[in-house]
C-alpha positions in Angstrom: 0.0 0.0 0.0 1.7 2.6 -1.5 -0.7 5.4 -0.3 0.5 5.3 3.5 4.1 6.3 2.1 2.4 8.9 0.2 0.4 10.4 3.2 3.4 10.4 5.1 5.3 12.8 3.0 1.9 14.7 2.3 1.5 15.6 5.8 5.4 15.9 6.3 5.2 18.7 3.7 2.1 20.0 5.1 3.4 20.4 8.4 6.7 21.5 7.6 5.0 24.5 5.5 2.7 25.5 8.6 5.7 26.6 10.4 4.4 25.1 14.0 1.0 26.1 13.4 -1.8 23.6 13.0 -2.7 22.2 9.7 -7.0 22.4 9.9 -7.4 21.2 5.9 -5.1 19.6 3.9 -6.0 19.6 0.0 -4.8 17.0 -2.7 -5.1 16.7 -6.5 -5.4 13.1 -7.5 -5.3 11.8 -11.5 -7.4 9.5 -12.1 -5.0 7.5 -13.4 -2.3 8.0 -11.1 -2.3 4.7 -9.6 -3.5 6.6 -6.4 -6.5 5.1 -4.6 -8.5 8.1 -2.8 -10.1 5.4 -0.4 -6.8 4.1 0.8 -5.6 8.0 1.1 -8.3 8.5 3.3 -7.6 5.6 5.3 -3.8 6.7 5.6 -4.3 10.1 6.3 -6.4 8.9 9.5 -3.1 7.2 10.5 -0.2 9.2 9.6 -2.0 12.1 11.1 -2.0 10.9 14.6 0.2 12.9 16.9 1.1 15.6 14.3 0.5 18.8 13.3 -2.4 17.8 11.5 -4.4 15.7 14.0 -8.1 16.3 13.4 -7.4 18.3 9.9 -10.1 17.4 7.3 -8.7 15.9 3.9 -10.0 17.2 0.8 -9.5 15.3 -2.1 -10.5 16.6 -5.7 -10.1 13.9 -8.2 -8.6 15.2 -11.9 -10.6 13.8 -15.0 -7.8 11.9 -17.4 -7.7 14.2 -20.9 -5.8 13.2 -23.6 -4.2 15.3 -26.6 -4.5 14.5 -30.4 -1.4 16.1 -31.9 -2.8 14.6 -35.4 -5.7 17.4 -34.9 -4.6 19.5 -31.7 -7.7 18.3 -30.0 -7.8 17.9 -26.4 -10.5 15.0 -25.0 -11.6 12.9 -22.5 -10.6 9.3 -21.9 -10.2 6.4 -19.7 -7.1 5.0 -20.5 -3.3 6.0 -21.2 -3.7 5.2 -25.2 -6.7 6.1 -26.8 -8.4 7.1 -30.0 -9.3 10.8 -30.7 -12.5 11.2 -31.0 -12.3 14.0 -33.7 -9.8 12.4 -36.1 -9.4 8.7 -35.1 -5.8 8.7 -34.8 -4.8 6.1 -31.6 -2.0 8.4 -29.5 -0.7 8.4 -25.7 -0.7 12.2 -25.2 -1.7 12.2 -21.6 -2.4 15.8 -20.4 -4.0 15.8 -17.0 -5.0 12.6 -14.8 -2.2 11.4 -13.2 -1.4 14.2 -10.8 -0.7 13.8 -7.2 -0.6 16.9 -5.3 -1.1 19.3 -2.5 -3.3 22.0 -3.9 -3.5 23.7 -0.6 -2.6 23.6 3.1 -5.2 25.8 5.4 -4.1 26.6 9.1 -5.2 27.3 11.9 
């Protein structure tokens, strides 16, 4: 479970970047397709949290849609996958813009 080693640098950062105050939300971006399960994130944060600075913080997470680029067309789509065909022009590529983020999209304090 990669997700606990995630959480722990997460709220490492987190804390680290409230300077000794307490961390009240922590906010994450998650692709999609990043191999990142928000359930197990959840489950994580509950335990990594204990006896930190962000004890009792709320976690936020906003999940990123995966959109892929057609450079055949210069269309930008939706998709489920890595590889997939563009809807516009048929042409099968793997340009991947957004949906495999993981990231802190905001640390509120106390």
């Amino acid at each position: 479970m990669h997700e606990v080693a995630i959480m722990q640098e997460a709220v490492r950062l987190a804390a680290e970047a409230a300077g000794g105050r307490r961390v009240r939300t922590l906010r994450l971006r998650i692709g999609i397709l990043s191999g990142v399960v928000p359930e197990a994130i959840r489950f994580a944060f509950d335990v990594v949290t204990r006896d930190t600075l962000a004890a009792g913080a709320a976690l936020e997470i906003e999940s990123v849609p995966a959109v892929a680029w057609c450079a055949a067309c210069a269309a930008e789509f939706p998709t489920a996958d890595f590889f997939s065909e563009c809807p516009r022009c048929r042409t099968v590529n793997g340009g991947l813009r957004r949906g495999r983020e993981m990231e802190i999209a905001s640390v509120e304090l106390e």
